[in-house]
C-alpha atoms as one frame of an Amber mdcrd trajectory, in Angstrom:
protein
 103.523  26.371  86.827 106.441  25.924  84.166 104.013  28.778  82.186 102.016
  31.617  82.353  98.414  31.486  82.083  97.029  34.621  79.851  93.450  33.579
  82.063  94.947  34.576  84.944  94.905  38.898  83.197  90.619  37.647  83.546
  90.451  35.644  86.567  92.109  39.009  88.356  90.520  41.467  86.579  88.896
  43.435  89.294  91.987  43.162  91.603  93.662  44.646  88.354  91.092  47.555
  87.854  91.852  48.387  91.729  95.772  48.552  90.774  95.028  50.643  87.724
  92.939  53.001  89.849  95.325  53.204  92.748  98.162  54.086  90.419  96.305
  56.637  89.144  95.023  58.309  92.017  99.029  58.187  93.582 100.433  59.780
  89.946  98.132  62.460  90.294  98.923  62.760  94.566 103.062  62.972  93.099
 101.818  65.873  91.128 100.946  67.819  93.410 102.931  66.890  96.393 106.238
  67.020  94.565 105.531  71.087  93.671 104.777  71.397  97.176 108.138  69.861
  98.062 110.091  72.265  95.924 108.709  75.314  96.977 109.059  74.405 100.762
 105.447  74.326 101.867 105.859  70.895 103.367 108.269  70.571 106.050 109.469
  66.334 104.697 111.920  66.480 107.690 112.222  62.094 108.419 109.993  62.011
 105.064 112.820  62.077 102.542 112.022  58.481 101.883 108.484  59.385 100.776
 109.667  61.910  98.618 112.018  60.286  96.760 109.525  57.247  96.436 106.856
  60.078  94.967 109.831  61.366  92.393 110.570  57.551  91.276 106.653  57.151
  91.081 106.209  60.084  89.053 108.780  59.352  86.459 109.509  56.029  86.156
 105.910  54.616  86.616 103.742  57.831  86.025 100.055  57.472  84.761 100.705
  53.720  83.375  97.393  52.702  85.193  95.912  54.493  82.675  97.212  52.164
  79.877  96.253  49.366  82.405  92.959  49.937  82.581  92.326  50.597  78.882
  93.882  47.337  78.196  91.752  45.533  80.558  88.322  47.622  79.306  89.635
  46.030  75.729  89.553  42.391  77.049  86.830  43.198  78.786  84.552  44.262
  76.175  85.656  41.585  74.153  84.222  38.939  76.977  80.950  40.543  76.957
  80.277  41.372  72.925  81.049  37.256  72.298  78.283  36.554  74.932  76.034
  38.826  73.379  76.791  40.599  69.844  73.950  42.516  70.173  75.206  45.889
  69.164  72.283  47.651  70.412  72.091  45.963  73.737  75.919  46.351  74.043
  75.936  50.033  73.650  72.879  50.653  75.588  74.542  48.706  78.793  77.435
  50.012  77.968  76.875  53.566  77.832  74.360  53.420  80.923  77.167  52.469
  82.574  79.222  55.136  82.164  77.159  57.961  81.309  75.001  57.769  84.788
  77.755  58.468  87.016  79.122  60.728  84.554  76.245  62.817  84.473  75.594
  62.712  88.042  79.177  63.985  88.579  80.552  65.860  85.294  77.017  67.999
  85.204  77.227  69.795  88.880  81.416  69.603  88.621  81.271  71.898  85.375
  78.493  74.569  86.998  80.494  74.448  90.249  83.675  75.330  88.317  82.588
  77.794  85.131  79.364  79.301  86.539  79.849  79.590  90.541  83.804  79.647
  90.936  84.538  80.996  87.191  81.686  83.559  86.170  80.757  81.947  83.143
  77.561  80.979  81.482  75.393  77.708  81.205  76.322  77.492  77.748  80.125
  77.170  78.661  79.022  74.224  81.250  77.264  72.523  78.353  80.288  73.002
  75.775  82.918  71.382  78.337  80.344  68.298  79.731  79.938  67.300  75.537
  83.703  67.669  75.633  83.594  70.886  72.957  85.985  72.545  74.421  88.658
  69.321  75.164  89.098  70.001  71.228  88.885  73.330  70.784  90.913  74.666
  74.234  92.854  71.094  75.394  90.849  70.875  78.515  91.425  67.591  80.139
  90.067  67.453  83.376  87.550  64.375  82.513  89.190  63.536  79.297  89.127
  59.329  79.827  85.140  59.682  79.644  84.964  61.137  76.382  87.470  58.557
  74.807  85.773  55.772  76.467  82.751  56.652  74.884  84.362  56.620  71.319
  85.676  53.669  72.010  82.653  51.965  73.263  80.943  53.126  69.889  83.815
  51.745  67.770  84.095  48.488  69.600  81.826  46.293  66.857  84.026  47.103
  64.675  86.955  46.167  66.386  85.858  43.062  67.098  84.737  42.668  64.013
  88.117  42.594  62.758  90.076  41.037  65.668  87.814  38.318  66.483  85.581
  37.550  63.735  87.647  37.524  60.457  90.375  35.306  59.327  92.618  38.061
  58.913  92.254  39.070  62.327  96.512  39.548  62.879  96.790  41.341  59.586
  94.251  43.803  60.922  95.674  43.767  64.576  98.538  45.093  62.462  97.543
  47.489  60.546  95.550  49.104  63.657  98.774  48.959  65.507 100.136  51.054
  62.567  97.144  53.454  62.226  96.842  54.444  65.641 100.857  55.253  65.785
 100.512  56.846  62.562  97.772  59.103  62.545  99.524  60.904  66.126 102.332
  61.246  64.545 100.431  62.847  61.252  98.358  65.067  63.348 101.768  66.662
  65.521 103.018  67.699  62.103  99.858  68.616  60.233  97.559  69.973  63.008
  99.815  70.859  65.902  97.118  72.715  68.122  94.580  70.452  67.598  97.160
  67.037  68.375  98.424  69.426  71.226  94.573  69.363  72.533  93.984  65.571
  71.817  97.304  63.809  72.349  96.343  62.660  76.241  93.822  60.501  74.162
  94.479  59.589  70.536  97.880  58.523  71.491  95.932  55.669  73.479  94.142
  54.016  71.293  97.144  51.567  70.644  96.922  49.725  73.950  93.002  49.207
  73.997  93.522  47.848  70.729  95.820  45.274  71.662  93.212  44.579  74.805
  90.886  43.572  72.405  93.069  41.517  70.541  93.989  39.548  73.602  91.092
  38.784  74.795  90.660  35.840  72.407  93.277  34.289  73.847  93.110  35.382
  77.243  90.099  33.964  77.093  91.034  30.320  75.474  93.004  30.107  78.326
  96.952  30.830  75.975  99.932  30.192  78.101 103.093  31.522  77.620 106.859
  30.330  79.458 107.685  32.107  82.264 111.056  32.945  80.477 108.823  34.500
  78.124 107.371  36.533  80.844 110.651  37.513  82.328 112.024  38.642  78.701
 109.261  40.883  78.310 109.341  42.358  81.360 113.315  43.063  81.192 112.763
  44.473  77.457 109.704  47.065  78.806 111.783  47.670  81.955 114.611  48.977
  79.553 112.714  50.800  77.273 110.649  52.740  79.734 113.668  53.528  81.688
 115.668  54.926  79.074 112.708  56.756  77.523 112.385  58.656  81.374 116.034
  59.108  81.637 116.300  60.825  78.082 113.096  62.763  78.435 111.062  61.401
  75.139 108.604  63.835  74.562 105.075  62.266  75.097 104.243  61.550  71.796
 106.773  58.781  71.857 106.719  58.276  75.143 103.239  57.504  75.733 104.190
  54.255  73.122 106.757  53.125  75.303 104.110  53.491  78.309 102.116  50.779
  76.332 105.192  48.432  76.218 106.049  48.784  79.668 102.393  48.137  80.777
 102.231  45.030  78.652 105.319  43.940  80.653 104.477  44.460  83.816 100.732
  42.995  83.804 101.431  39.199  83.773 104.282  40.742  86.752 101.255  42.111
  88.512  99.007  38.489  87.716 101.775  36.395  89.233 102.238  38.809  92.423
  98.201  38.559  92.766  98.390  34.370  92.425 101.140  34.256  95.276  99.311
  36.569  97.373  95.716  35.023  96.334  95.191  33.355 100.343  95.431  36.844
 101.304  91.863  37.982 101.764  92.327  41.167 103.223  94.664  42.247 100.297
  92.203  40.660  97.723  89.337  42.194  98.878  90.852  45.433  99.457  91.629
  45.301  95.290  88.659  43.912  94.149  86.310  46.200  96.403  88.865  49.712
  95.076  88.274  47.862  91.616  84.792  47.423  91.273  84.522  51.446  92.189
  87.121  52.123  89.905  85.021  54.460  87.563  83.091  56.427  90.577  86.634
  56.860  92.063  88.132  58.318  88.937  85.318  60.440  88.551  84.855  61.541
  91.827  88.501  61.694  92.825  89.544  63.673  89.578  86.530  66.059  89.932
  86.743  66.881  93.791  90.600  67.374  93.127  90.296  69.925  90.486  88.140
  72.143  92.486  90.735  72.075  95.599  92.856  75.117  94.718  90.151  77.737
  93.571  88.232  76.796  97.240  91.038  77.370  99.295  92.963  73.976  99.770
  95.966  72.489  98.758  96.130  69.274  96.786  99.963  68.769  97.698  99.201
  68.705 101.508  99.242  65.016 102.219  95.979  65.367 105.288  93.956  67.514
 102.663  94.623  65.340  99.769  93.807  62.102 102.069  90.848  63.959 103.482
  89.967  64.589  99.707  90.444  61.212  98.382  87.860  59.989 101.624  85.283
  62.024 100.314  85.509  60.625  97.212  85.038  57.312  98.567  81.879  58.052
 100.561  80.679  59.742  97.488  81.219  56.528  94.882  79.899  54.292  96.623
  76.742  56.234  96.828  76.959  56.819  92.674  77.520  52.864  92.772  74.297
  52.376  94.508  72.477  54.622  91.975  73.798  52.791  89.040  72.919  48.983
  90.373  69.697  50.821  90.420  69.516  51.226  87.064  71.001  47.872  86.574
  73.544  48.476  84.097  75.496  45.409  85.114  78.505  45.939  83.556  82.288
  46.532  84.413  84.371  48.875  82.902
C-alpha cells in the first residue's frame, strides 16, 4: 500500500486495547521494580539488560497506553452512538459495562484496604468508591474509572459537535484549546485541587481527538506513508526531548498525546505485517477484550501487595500477582456477558 489506511486503527482495535493494556501493566511493573533495583533488594546479576530495558520503558514510553486506550474508547464510542443515538440506551450499555466489574472489584478492594488493613469506617469506603476523596485527598488508585464515567456522560455532546454539525473542525478546535486551557488555569488558580485531578483532566485532549477521528477512521481516510513516517519522527522528537529535559507533567502529559498519535498507525502497520500470525493475534485480541477486568483487577490486587506482606518489585511475586488477576477477569468477564452489556471499552 502506497498509503495508510485510518480503518486499519478499527479493524485492530482489540489487538490495540491488548497493547494499551500490556503497556500499562509493564509501566506500572518498572515502577516498582526499578526502586527495588536501587536499593539492592534484587540481585540483576546477567539481568542488566532487563533493567536498563525497564529504565528506557519507564521514561521514554511510560504510561502512553493510557492515552492509547482513551483514544481508541473515543473512536470507539463514536462507532457505536452513529449505530444507535439513543442516548438513553447508550449510557445504560455503556455504564453497565463498566460499572459491574467496577463494583464487583472497587467495592470489596476499598473495605479490604480502609476498613480491614487501614482501621477506618464504612463511610470512608463509600467516599473513595464515589471517588470523593480522588478530589478532596488526590487518591488515584482507580482514577481511569471515574473519568471514564464523565466521559461516557459527556459523549452526546461530543458527538454532537464533532460529528453532527457543520462546524465540526472549528469545534474540534476549540475543544483542543479548552481542555489545554482549563489545566493550565486550574495549576495557577487552584493548585491543590489541579494537584489532585491532573492524572485526569489533563486527558481529556486525546479522547477528544478519538472522537474526532472516528469519522474518518471510519470512512475508511488514508493518509501517505511519508505522512506516517513524518509524524512519527516529529512525536519521536518531541517526546524525547520532553523526557530528557524533565517537563513537568502538566506539559508533558500533552506531549504524551503527540507521541501516542505517532506511534498508533506504527503499531497498525506492525499488526498488518504480523496479521498471519495467529498465535500473536490472538494473544492481543484475547489480553484486549479483558482489558478493563485486567486494569481493574491488576491495579487493585497490586495496591494491596505491600500492606500484606509482598513486594510488587520482585519480578515472581509481581508475575504471580498479575496471574491472579487473570484468573480473576476472566471470571468478572463471565459475569458481565451475563448481564449482556455487549459493549467494548
Amino acid at each position: 500500500m502506497k498509503k495508510f489506511q485510518l480503518s486499519l486503527i478499527s479493524k485492530y482495535r482489540d489487538e490495540l486495547f491488548g497493547l494499551s493494556i500490556i503497556a500499562i501493566i509493564f509501566f506500572h511493573f518498572s515502577c516498582d521494580f526499578l526502586p527495588g533495583v536501587d536499593k539492592g533488594l534484587i540481585d540483576t546479576t546477567g539481568f542488566g539488560w532487563f533493567v536498563r530495558f525497564c529504565y528506557y520503558f519507564k521514561k521514554y514510553i511510560g504510561s502512553i497506553g493510557v492515552e492509547l486506550f482513551l483514544f481508541l474508547s473515543g473512536m470507539g464510542l463514536y462507532y457505536s452512538y452513529s449505530r444507535n443515538p439513543d442516548i438513553l440506551n447508550f449510557y445504560r450499555k455503556r455504564f453497565t459495562r463498566i460499572l459491574i466489574p467496577y463494583a464487583i472489584v472497587g467495592l470489596p478492594f476499598w473495605m479490604i484496604k480502609r476498613m480491614y488493613l487501614g482501621g477506618l469506617g464504612f463511610d470512608r469506603v463509600i467516599k473513595d468508591f464515589f471517588f470523593v476523596t480522588f478530589f478532596t485527598d488526590g487518591v488515584h488508585t482507580l482514577w481511569f474509572i471515574g473519568l471514564i464515567c464523565v466521559l461516557y456522560l459527556l459523549y452526546p455532546l461530543f458527538h454532537r459537535l464533532l460529528a453532527d454539525s457543520k462546524y465540526s473542525f472549528i469545534w474540534f478546535i476549540l475543544l483542543l484549546v479548552l481542555s489545554y486551557m482549563i489545566p493550565q488555569h486550574l495549576y495557577v488558580a487552584a493548585r491543590p485541587f489541579y494537584r489532585n485531578t491532573q492524572i485526569a483532566i489533563t486527558r481529556f485532549c486525546i479522547f477528544i481527538i478519538g472522537c474526532y477521528m472516528g469519522k474518518f477512521i471510519k470512512k475508511g481516510s488514508s493518509i501517505p506513508y511519508i505522512g506516517v513516517i513524518v509524524l512519527f519522527a516529529v512525536s519521536f522528537y518531541i517526546n524525547f526531548y520532553a523526557c530528557v529535559h524533565d517537563f513537568p507533567s502538566r506539559y508533558n502529559r500533552y506531549t504524551d498525546v503527540i507521541f501516542a498519535l505517532g506511534l498508533l498507525p506504527v503499531g497498525c502497520a506492525f499488526l498488518d505485517l504480523f496479521r498471519e500470525s495467529n498465535i500473536l493475534m490472538r494473544f492481543l485480541r484475547f489480553v484486549g477484550s479483558y482489558s478493563l477486568e485486567l486494569y481493574l483487577t491488576h491495579v487493585t490486587l497490586r495496591n494491596l501487595m505491600k500492606p500484606l506482606g509482598f513486594h510488587a518489585y520482585d519480578p515472581v511475586q509481581f508475575g504471580i500477582m498479575l496471574l491472579l488477576s487473570m484468573v480473576l477477569s476472566y471470571f468478572i468477564h463471565k459475569i458481565k456477558l451475563n448481564k449482556k452489556p455487549a459493549v467494548t471499552v
